[in-house]
VOBA-1610 file (N, C-alpha, C; in pm, whole numbers, padded with zeros to 5 digits, always signed):
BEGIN
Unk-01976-01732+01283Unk-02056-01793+01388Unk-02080-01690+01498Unk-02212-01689+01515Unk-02242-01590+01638Unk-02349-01638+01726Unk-02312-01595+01844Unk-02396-01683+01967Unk-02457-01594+02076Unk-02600-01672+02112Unk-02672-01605+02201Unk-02803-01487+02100Unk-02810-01526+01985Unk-02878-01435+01976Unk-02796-01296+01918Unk-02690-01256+01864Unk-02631-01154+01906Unk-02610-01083+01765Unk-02574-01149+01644Unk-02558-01134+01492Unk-02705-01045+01431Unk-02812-01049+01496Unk-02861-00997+01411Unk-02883-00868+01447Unk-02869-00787+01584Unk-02852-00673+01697Unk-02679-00643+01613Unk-02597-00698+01655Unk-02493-00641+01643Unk-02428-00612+01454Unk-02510-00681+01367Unk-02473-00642+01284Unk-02578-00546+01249Unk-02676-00505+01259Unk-02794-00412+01250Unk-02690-00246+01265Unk-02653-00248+01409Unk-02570-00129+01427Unk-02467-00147+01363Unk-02353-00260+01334Unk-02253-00233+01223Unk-02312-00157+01091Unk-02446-00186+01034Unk-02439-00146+00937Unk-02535+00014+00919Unk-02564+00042+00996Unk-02626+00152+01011Unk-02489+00236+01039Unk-02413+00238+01090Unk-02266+00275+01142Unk-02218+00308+00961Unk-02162+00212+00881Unk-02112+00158+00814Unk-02158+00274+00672Unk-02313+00275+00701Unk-02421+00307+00594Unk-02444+00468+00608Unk-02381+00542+00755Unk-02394+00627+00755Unk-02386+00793+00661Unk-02429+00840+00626Unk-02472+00970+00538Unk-02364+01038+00541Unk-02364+01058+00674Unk-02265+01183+00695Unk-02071+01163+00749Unk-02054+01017+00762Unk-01916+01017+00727Unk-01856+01093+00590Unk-01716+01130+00642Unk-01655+01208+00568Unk-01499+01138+00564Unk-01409+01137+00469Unk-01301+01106+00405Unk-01183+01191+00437Unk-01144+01162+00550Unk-01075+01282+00634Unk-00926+01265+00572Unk-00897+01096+00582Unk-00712+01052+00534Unk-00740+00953+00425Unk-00633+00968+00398Unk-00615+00859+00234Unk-00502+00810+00292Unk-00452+00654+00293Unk-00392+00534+00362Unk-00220+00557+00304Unk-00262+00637+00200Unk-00083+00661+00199Unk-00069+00831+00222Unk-00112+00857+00314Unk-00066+01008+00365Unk-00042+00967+00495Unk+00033+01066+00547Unk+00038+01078+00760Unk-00077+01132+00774Unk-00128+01086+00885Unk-00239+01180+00954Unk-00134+01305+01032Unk-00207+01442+00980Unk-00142+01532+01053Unk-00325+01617+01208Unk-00223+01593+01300Unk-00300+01591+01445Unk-00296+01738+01517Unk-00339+01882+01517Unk-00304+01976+01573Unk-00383+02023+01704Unk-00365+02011+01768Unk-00463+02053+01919Unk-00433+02180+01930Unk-00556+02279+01926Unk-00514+02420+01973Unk-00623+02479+02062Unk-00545+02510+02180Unk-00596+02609+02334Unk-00692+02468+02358Unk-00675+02375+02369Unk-00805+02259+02429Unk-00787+02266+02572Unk-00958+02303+02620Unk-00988+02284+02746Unk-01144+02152+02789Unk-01089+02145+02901Unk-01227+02033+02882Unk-01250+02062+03099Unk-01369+02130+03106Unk-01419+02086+03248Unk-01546+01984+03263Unk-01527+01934+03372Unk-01615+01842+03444Unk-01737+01894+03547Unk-01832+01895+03545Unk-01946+01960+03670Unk-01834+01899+03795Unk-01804+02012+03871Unk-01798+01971+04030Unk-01661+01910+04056Unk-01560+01932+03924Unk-01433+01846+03964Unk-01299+01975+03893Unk-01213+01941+03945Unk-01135+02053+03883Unk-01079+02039+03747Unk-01037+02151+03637Unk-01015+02134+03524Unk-00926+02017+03474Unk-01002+01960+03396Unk-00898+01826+03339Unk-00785+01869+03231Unk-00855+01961+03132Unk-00736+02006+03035Unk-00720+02183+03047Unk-00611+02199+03061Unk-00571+02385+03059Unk-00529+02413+02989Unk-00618+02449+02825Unk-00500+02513+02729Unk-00437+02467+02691Unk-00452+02331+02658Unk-00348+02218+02592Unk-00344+02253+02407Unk-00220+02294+02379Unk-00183+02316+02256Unk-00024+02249+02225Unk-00068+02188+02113Unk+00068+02095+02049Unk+00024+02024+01912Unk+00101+01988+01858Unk+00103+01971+01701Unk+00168+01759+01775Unk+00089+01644+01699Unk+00125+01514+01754Unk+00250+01493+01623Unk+00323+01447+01645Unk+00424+01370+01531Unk+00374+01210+01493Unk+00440+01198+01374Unk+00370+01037+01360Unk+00484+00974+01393Unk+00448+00852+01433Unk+00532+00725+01485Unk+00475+00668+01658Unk+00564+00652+01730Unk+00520+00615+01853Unk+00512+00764+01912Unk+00412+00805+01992Unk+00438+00890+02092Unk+00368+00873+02238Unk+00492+00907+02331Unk+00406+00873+02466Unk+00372+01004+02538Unk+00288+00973+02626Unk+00169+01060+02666Unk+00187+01015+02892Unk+00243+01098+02925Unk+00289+01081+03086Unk+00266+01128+03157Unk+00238+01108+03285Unk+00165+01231+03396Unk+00114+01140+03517Unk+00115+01171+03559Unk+00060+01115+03743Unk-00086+01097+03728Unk-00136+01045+03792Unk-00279+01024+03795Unk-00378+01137+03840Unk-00461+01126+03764Unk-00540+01270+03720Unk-00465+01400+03653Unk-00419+01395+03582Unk-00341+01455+03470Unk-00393+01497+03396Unk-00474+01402+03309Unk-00598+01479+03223Unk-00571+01392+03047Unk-00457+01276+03120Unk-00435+01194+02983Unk-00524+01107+02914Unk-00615+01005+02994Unk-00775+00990+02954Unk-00838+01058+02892Unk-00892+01195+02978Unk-00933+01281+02880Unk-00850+01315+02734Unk-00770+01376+02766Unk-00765+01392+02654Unk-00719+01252+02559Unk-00712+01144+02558Unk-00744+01060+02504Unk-00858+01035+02401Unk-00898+01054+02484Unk-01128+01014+02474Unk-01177+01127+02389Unk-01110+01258+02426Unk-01128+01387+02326Unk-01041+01348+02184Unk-00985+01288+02163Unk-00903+01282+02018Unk-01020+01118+01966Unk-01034+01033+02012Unk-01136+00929+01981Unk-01266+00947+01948Unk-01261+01127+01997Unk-01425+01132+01962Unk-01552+01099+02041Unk-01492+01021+02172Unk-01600+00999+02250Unk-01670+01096+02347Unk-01569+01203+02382Unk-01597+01321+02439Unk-01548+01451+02406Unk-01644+01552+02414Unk-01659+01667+02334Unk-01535+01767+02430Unk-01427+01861+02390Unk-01387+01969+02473Unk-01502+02064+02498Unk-01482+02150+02635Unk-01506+02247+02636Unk-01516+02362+02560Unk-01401+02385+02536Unk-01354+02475+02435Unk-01213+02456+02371Unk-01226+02493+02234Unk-01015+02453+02173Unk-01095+02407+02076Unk-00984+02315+02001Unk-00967+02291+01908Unk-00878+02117+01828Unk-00967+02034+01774Unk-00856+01921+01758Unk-00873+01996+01597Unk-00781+01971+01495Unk-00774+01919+01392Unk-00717+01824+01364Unk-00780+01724+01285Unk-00741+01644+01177Unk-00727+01603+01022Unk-00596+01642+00984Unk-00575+01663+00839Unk-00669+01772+00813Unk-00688+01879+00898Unk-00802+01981+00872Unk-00887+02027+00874Unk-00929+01897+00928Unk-01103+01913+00981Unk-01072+01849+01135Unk-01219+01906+01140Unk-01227+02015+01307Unk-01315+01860+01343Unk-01242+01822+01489Unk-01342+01664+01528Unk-01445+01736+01601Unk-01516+01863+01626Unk-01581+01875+01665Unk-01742+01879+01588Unk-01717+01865+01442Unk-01789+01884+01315Unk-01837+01716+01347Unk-01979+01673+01327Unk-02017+01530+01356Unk-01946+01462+01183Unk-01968+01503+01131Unk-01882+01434+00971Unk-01767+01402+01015Unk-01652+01422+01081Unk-01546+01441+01112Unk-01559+01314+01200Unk-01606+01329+01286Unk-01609+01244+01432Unk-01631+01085+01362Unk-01751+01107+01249Unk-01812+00964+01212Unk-01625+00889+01101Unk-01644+00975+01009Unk-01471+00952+00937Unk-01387+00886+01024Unk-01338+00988+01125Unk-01208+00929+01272Unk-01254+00715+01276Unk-01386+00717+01311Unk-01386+00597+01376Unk-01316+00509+01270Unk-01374+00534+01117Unk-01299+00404+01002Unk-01181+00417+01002Unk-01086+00519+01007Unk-00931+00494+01040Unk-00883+00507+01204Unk-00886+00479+01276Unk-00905+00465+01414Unk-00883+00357+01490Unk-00766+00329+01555Unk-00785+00247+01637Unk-00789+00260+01766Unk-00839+00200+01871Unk-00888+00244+01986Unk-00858+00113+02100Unk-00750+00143+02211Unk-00737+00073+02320Unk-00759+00120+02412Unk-00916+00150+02495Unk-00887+00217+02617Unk-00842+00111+02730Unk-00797+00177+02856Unk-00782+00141+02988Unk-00809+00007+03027Unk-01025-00023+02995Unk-01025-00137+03058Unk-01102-00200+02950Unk-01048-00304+02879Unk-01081-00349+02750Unk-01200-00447+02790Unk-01325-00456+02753Unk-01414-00578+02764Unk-01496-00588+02668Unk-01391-00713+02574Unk-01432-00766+02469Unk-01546-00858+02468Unk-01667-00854+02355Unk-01768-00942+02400Unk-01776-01142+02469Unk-01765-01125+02582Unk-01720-01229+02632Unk-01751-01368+02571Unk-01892-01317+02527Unk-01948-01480+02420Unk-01909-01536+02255Unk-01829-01410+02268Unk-01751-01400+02140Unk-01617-01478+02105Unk-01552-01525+02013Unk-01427-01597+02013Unk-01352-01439+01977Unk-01192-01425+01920Unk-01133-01341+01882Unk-01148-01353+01805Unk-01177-01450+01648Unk-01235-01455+01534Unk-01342-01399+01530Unk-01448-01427+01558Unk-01601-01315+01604Unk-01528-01171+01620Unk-01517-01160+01743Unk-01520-01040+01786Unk-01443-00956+01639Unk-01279-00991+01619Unk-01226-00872+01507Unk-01317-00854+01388Unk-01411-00990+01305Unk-01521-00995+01231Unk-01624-00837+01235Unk-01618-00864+01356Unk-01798-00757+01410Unk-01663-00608+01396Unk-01571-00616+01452Unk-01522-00456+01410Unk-01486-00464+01274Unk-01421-00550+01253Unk-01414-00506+01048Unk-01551-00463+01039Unk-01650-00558+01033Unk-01792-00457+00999Unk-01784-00280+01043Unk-01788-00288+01151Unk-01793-00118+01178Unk-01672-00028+01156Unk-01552-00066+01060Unk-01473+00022+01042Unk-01527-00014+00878Unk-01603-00069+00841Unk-01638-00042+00687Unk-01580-00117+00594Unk-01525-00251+00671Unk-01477-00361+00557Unk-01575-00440+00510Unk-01633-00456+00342Unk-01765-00499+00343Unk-01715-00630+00266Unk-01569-00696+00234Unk-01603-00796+00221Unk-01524-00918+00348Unk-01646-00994+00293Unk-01576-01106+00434Unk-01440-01167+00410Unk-01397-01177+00301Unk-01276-01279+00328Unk-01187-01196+00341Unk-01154-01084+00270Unk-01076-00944+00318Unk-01043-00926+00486Unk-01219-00931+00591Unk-01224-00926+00703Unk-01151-01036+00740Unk-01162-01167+00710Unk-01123-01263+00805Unk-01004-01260+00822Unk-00977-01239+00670Unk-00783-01273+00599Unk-00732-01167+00752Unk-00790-01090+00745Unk-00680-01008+00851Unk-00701-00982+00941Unk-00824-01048+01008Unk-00848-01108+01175Unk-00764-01233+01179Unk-00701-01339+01093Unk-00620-01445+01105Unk-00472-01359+01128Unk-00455-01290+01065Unk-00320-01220+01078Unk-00315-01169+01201Unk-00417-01064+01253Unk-00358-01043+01356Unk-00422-01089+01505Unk-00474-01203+01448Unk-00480-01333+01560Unk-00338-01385+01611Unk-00258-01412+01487Unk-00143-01487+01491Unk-00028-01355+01529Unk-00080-01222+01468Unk+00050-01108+01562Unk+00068-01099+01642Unk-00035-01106+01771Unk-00094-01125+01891Unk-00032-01220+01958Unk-00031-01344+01906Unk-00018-01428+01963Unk-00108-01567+02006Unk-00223-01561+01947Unk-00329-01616+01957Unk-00374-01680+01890Unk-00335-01731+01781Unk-00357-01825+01741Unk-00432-01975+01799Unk-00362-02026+01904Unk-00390-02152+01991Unk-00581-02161+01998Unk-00597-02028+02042Unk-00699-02007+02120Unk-00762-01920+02061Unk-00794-01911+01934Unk-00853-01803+01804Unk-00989-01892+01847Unk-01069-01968+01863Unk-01194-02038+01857Unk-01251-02085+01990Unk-01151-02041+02105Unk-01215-02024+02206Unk-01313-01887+02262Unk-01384-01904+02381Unk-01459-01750+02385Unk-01402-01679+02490Unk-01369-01565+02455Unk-01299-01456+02528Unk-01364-01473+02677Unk-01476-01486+02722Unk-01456-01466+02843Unk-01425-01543+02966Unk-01337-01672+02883Unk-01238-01736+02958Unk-01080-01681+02942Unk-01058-01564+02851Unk-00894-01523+02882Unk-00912-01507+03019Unk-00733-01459+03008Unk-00713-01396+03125Unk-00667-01265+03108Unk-00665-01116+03188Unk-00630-01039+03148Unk-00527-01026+03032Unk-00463-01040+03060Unk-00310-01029+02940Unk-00411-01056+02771Unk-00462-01162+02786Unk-00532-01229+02688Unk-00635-01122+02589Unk-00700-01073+02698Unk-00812-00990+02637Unk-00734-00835+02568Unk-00586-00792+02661Unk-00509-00692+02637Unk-00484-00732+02493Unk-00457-00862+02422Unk-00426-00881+02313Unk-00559-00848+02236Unk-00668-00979+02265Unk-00729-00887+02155Unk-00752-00785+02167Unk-00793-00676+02229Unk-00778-00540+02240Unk-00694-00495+02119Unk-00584-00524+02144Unk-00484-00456+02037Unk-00475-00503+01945Unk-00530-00658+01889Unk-00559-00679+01770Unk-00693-00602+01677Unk-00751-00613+01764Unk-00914-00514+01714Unk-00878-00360+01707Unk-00797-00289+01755Unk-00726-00146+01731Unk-00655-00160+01624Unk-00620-00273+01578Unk-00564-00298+01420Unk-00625-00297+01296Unk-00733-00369+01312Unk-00817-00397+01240Unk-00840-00253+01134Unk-00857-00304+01021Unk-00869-00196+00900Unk-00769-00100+00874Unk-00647-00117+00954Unk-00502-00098+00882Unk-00518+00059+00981Unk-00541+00134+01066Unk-00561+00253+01148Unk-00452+00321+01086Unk-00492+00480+01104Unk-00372+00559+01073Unk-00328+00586+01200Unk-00453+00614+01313Unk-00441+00671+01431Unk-00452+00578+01510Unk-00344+00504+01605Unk-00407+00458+01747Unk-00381+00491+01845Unk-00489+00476+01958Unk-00449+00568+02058Unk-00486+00436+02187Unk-00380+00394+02273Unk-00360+00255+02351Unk-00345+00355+02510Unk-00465+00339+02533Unk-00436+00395+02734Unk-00443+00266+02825Unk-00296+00277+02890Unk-00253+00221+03013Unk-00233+00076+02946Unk-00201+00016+02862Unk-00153-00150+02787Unk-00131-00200+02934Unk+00001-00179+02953Unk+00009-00287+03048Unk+00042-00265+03182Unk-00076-00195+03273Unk-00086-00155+03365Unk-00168-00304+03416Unk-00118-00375+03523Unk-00134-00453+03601Unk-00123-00591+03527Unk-00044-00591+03396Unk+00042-00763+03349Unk+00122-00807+03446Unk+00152-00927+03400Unk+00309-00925+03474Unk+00385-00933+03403Unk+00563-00944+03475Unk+00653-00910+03326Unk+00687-00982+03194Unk+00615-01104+03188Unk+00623-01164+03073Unk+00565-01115+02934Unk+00386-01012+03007Unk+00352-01032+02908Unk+00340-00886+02902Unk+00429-00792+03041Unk+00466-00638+02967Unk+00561-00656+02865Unk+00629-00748+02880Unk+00781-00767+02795Unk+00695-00776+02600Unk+00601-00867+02624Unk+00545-00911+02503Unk+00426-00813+02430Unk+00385-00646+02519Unk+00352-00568+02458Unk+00398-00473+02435Unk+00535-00454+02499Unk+00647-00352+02450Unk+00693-00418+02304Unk+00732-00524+02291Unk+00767-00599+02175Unk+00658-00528+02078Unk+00507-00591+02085Unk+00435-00558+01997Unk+00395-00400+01954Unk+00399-00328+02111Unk+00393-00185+02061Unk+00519-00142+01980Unk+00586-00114+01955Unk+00721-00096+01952Unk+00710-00127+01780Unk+00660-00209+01721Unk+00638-00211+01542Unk+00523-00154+01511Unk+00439-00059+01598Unk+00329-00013+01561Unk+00371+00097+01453Unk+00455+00159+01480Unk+00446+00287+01450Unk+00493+00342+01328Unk+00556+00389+01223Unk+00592+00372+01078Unk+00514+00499+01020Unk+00416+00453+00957Unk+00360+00532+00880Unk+00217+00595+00944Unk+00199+00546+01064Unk+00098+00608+01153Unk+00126+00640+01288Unk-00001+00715+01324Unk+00097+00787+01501Unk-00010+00719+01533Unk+00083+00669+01652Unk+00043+00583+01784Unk+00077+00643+01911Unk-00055+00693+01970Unk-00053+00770+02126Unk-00040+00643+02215Unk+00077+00652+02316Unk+00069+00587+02394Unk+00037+00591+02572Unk-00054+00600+02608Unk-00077+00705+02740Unk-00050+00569+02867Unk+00057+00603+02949Unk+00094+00534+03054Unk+00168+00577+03182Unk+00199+00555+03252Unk+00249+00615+03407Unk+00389+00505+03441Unk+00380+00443+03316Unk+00497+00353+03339Unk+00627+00390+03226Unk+00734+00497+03295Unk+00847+00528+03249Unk+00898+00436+03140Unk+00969+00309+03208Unk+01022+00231+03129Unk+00917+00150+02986Unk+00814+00183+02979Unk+00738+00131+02863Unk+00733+00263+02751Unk+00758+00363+02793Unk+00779+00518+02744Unk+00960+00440+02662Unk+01044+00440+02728Unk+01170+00463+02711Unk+01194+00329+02635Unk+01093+00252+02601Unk+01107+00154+02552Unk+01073+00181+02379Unk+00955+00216+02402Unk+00866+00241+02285Unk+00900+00379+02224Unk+00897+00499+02272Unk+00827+00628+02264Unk+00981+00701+02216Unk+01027+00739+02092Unk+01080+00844+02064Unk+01078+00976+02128Unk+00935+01023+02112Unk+00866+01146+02164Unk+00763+01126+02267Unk+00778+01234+02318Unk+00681+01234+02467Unk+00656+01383+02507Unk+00493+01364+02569Unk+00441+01483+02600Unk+00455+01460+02782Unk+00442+01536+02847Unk+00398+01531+03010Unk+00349+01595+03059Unk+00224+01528+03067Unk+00152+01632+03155Unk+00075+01652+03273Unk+00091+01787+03335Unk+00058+01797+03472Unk-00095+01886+03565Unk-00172+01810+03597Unk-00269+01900+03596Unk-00340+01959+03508Unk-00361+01917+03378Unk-00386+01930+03241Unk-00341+02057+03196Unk-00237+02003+03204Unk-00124+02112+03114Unk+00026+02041+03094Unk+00049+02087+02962Unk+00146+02006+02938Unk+00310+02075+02969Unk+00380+02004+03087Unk+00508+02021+03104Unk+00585+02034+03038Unk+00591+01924+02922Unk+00683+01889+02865Unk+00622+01822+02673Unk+00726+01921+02583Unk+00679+01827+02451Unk+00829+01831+02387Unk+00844+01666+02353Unk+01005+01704+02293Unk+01002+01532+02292Unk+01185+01551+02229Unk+01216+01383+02235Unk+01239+01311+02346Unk+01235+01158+02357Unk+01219+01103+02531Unk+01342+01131+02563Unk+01473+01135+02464Unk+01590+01119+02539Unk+01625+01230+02616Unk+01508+01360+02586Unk+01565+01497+02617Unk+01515+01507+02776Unk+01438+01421+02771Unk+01396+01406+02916Unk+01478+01452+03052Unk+01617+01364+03034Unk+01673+01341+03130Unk+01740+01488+03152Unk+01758+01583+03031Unk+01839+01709+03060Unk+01814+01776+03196Unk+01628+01757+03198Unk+01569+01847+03299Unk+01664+01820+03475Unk+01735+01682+03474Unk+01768+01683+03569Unk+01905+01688+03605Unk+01990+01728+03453Unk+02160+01703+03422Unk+02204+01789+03511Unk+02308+01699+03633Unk+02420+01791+03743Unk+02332+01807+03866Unk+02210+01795+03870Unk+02087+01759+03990Unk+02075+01653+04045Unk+02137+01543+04011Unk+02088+01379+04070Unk+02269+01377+04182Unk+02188+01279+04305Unk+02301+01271+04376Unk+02281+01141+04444Unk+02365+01039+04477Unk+02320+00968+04560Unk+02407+00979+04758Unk+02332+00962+04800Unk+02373+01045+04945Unk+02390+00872+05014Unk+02485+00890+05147Unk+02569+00779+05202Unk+02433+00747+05268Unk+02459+00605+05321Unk+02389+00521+05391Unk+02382+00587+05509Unk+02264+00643+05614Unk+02228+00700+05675Unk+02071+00689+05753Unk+02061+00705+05834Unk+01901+00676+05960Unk+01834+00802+05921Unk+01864+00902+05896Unk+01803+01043+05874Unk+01772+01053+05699Unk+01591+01099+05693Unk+01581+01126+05562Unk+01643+01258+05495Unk+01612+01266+05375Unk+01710+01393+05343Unk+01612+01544+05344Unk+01706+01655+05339Unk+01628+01782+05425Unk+01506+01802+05313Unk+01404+01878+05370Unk+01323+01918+05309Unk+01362+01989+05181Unk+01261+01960+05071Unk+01302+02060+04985Unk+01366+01961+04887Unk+01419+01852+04892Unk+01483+01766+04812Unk+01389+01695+04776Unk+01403+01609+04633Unk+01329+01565+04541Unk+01384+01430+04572Unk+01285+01279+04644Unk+01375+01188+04667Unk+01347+01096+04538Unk+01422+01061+04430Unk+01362+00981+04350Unk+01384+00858+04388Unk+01432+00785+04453Unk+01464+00648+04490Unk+01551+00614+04633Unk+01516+00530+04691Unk+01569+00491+04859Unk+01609+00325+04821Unk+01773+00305+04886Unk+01777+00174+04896Unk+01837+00139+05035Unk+01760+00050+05108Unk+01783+00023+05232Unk+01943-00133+05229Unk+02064-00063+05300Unk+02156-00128+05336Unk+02204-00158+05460Unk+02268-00269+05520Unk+02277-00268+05611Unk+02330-00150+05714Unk+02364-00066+05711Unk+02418+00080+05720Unk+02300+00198+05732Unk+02212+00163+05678Unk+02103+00262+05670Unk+02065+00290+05569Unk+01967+00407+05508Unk+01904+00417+05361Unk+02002+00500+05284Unk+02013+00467+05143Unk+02115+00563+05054Unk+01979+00618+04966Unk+01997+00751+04945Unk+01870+00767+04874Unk+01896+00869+04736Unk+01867+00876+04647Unk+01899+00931+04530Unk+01786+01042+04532Unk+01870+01139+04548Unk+01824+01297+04553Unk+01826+01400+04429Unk+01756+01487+04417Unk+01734+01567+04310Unk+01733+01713+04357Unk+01844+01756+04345Unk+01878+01889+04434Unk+01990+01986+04352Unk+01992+02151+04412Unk+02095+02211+04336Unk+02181+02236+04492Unk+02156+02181+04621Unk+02233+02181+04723Unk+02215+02053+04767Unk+02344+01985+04719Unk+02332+01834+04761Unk+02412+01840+04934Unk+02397+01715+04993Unk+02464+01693+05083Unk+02614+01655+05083Unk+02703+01735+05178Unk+02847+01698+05138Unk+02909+01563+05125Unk+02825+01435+05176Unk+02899+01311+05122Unk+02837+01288+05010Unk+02768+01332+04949Unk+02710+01260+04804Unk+02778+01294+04702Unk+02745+01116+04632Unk+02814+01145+04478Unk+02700+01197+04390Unk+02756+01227+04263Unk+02680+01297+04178Unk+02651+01151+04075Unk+02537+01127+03985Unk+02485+01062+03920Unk+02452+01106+03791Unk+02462+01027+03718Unk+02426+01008+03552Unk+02262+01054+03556Unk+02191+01117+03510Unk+02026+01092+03498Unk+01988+01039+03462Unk+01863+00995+03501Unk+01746+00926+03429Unk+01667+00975+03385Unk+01567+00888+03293Unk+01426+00935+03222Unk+01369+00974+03391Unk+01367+00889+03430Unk+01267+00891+03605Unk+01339+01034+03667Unk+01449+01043+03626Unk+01476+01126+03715Unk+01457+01299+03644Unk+01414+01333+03555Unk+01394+01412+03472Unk+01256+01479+03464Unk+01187+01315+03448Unk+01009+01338+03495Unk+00996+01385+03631Unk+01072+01350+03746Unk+01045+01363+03898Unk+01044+01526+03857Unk+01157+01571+03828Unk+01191+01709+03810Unk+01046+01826+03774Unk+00999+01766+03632Unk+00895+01826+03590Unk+00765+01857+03690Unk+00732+01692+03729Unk+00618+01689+03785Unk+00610+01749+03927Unk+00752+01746+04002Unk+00745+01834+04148Unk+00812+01938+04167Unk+00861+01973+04049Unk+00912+02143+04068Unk+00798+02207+03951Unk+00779+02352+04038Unk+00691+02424+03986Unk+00558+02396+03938Unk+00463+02313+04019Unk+00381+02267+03946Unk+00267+02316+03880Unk+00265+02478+03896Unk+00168+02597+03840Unk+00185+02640+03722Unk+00342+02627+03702Unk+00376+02668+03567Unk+00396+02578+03437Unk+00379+02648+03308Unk+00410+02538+03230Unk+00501+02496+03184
//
């Protein structure tokens, strides 16, 4: 069922998509996708460089993707999806170069794709809508399509409300289908920017859950500014700063960057001296105790266990020129 006029426009481009010449057969469903980025740069007219020389090899399973805002994790997001071209560098996939248009058209049929701000066709139900992407990832029969828009209607969570029209969810809602439609046609690659940046915690709780079985036999980029959804999900993690990457390794190794550096300093009216890294302030009746990141702590402070947070603080505000 399709409404407004919209089935015979939107399947026109599914199948011209679908029918295309020059797709190419990049992965076969029981291999890993292997992901190599080499020297990738990407500038903007009039804004400063988004990527510097970004080189790294992706692992499959979950991996998270971290950095402060304007980092250059979008971009390079959007550069591995195909939607935007580097400057100069290099992606491969399984060998071929995404800068080759054969390549680019291939990516989309194994591909799944969550950006930032998801807006699913509002006149659409979530039955519709996953329908119209099975079409454009190249599933040509229907009950195949439906069978597994019902599935991951019901992975989601959505079931109740599979035959209502999306543009009565509510955020959280549309975040699902989002990530049900990044499913769709079994992806080798998905790549999910910012999930659950502005949920609340019920239903961050309920896409850590769901991210968290993505990963297995395909790599899943996860790009977010939220630590604890990293340390939840993410084995491995990149960080990066100013488009360049700080950091590539496992999440737990994180915390080394700050081992014998964390301190927490006594309740006190005075902030702590310049030069100190404050990762956290808690106000007591006594004054603020504040958890410092220093190799000259103050003489009443105790010393602390690290954190992931406190590891990243490290990266992102010491040295921030270098890599």
């Amino acid at each position: 069922r399709w409404v407004d006029g919209a089935r015979h426009t939107r399947a026109q481009r599914a199948e011209r998509h679908r029918r295309n010449p020059h797709r190419k057969n990049i992965t076969r469903k029981e291999d890993v996708m292997f992901i190599s980025i080499n020297h990738l740069t990407k500038d903007f007219l009039r804004k400063p460089r988004a990527l510097d020389d970004v080189t790294c090899d992706l692992p499959h399973g979950m991996v998270g993707l971290i950095g402060p805002n304007g980092a250059g994790k979008t971009t390079l997001m959007r550069i591995l999806a195909g939607i935007i071209r580097p400057t100069s560098g290099q992606v491969l996939m399984d060998g071929h170069d995404l800068k080759d248009e054969r390549t680019r058209c291939a990516l989309k049929c194994t591909l799944g794709y969550l950006p930032q701000d998801i807006e699913p066709y509002p006149q659409l139900t979530p039955l519709e809508f996953l329908d119209y992407v099975g079409v454009l990832k190249g599933i040509d029969d229907t009950r195949k399509r439906m069978r597994q828009a019902h599935e991951l209607i019901e992975r989601v969570g959505l079931t109740d409300v599979a035959d209502r029209r999306i543009g009565g969810f509510s955020g959280g809602m549309r975040r699902r289908v989002g990530i049900a439609q990044a499913l769709m046609a079994d992806p080798r690659l998905i790549i999910v920017d910012e999930p659950t940046a502005g949920l609340d915690p019920e239903e961050r709780m309920r896409f850590r859950t769901l991210l968290a079985g993505l990963g297995g036999d395909r790599t899943v980029i996860l790009s977010t500014h939220i630590l604890d959804d990293i340390a939840q999900t993410c084995p491995y993690v990149f960080v990066l700063r100013q488009g360049r990457i700080r950091y590539d390794g496992p999440t737990e190794h994180l915390t080394e960057h700050a081992t014998g550096r964390v301190w927490l300093t006594q309740p006190s009216n005075t902030p702590p001296p310049a030069g100190m890294i404050v990762a956290n302030a808690v106000t007591t009746a006594r004054g603020v105790r504040y958890r410092v990141i220093t190799d000259t702590p103050p003489a009443d402070a105790h010393p602390m266990d690290p954190t992931l947070e406190d590891g990243y603080m490290v990266l992102i505000e010491e040295h921030p020129d270098q890599h």
